[in-house]
C-alpha positions in Angstrom: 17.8 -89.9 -46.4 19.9 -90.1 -50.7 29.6 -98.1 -50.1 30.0 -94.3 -51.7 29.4 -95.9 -55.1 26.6 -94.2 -57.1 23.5 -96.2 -57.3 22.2 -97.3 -60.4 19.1 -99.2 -59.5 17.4 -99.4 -62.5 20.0 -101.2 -64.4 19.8 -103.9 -61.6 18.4 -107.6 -63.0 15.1 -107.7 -60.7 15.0 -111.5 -60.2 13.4 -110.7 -57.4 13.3 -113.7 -55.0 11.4 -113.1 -51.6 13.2 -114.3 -48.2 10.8 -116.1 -46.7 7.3 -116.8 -47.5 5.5 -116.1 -44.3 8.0 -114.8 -41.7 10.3 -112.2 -42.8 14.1 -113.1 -42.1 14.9 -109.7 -40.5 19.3 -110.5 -40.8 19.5 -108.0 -43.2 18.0 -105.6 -41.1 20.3 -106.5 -38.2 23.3 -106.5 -40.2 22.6 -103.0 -41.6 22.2 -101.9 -38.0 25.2 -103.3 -36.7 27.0 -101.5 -39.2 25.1 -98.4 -39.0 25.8 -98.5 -35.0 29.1 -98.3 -35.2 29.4 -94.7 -36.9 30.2 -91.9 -35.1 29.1 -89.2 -37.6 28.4 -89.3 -41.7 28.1 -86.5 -44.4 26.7 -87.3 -47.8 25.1 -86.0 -51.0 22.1 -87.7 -52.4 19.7 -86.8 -55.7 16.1 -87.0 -54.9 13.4 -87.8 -57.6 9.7 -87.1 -57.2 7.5 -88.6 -59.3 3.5 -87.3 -59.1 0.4 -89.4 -60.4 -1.2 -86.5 -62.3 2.2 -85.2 -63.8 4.2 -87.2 -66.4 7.7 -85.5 -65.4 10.3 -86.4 -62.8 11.4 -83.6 -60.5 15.2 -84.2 -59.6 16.8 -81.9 -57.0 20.2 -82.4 -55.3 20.9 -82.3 -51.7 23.8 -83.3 -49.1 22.9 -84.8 -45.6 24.8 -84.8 -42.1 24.6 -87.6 -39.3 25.7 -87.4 -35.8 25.5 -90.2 -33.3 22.9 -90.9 -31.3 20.6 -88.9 -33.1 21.6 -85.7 -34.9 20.6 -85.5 -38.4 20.4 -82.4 -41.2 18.9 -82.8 -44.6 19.3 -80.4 -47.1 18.4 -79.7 -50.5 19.0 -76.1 -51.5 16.7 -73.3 -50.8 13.6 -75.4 -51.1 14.1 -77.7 -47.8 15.9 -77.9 -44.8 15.0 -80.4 -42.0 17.6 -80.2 -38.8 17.3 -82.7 -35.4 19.1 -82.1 -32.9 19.3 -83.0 -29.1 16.2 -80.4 -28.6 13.9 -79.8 -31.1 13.4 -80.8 -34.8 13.5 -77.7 -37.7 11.3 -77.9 -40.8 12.4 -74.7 -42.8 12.2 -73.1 -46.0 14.9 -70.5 -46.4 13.7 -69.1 -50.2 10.6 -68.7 -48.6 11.7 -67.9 -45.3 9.3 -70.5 -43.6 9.8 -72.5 -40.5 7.8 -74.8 -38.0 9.5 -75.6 -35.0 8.9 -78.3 -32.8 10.5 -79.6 -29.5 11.2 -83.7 -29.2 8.7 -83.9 -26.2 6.1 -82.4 -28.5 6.9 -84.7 -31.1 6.7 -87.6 -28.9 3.1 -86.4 -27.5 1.9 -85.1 -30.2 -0.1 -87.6 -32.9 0.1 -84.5 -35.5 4.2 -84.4 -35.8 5.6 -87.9 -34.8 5.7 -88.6 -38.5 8.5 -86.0 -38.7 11.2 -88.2 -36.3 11.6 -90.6 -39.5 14.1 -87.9 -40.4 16.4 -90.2 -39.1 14.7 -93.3 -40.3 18.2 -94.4 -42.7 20.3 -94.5 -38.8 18.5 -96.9 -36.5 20.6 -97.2 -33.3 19.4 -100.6 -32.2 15.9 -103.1 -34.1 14.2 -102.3 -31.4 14.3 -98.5 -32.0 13.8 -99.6 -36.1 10.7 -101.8 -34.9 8.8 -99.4 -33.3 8.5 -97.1 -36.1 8.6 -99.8 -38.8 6.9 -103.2 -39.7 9.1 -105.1 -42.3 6.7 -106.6 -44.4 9.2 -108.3 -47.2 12.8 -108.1 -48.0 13.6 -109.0 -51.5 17.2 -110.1 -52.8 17.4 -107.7 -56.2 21.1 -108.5 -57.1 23.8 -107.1 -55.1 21.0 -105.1 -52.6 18.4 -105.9 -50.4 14.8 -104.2 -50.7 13.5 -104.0 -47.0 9.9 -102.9 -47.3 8.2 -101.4 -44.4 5.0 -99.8 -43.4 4.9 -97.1 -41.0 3.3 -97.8 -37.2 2.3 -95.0 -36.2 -1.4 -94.6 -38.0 -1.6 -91.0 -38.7 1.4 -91.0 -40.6 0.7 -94.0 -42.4 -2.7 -92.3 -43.9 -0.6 -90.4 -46.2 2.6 -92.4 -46.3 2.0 -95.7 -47.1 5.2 -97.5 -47.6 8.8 -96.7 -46.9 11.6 -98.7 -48.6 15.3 -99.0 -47.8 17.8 -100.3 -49.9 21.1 -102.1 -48.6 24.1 -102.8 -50.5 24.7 -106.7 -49.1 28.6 -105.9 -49.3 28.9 -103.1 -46.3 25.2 -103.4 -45.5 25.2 -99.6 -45.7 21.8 -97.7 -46.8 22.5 -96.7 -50.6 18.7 -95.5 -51.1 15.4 -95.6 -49.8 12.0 -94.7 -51.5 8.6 -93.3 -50.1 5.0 -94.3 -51.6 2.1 -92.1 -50.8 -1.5 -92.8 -50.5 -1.8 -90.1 -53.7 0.4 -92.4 -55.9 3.2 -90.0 -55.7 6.8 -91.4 -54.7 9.8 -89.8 -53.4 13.0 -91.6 -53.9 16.7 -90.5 -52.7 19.8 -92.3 -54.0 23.1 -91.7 -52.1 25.6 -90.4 -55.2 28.8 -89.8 -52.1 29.2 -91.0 -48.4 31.9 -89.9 -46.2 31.9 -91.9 -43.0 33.2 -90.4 -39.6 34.1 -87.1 -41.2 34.4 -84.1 -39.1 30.9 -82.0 -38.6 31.1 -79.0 -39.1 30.1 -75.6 -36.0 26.8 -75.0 -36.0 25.6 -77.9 -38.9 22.9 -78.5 -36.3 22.4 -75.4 -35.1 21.0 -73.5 -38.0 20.3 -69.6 -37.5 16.3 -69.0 -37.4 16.9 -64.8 -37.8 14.4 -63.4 -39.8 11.8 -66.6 -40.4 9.0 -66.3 -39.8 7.1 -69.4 -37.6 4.2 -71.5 -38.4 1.9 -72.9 -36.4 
């Protein structure tokens, strides 16, 4: 989900030192949390870059994102995507095409097919506990001034098709700059942060999108 500084992770060194060898020193992890805990709401804009296996090109699209404590989160880039949880259900809609799925949190929670979707909130962990049951930290690696905490999703469905999630902390604030998904096809997704506005004012309705005129798939 893509410090306010702009990320420029490729011009990083990559003396890439692992923590530990066998057990994974998760302080990092707990130190992003802690910091992450403490915000009340956040609105950013991020740049998302897909990369495919059978295409040579990189796909860049530009979005802006919306946190609410405990739990509210909207992600949107454009007419192509627009994912919205809030204290009820979770909205996966395409407004150029008009699209939508709609699911309720129980749902989610009982149903194998969807729980995939509640990473949408994945980059604001409220407590390790909450982080640990979605995630397994498999290494953290020291690349400069940030810390690559790779994970592997738990739950098994969604782990067929996403095989590794990444996040990237900036060790100064220990705030999420960037995180990266890998997929069983090779493909990658990976959103950089470009502007973060902590505790800003959310705006009527950001949560509340109007459904009129979509139409509802199954």
């Amino acid at each position: 989900m893509r410090s306010p500084l702009a990320l420029t992770l490729c011009a990083l060194l990559w003396q890439l030192s692992p923590l530990t060898a066998r057990e994974v020193d998760l302080t990092p992890v707990k130190k992003w949390i802690e910091a992450q805990s403490k915000l009340d709401s956040l609105y950013g804009t991020f740049v998302q870059e897909r990369k495919m296996n059978t295409i040579r090109r990189t796909f860049k699209k530009e979005g802006s994102f919306y946190y609410q404590s405990p739990g509210r989160v909207r992600w949107d880039i454009g007419q192509d995507y627009l994912a919205v949880k809030n204290d009820k259900e979770v909205l996966i809609m395409q407004p150029k095409k008009m699209k939508m799925k709609q699911h309720t949190l129980t749902g989610l929670r009982e149903d194998e097919r969807f729980r995939g979707l509640t990473f949408i909130e994945a980059g604001f962990p409220q407590t390790l506990a909450d982080f640990q049951r979605g995630f397994q930290v498999t290494r953290i690696i020291k690349e400069d001034d940030y810390y690559s905490v790779e994970t592997k999703i738990r739950d098994s469905k969604t782990s067929l098709a996403l095989t590794k999630l990444v996040f990237y902390i900036y060790e100064k604030d220990h705030q999420l700059k960037a995180f990266k998904m890998f997929f069983r096809d090779k493909s990658t997704i990976y959103n950089r942060f470009t502007r973060v506005f902590p505790n800003k004012a959310v705006p009527a309705g950001t949560f509340e999108p109007s459904t009129e005129g979509y139409k509802v798939l199954d």
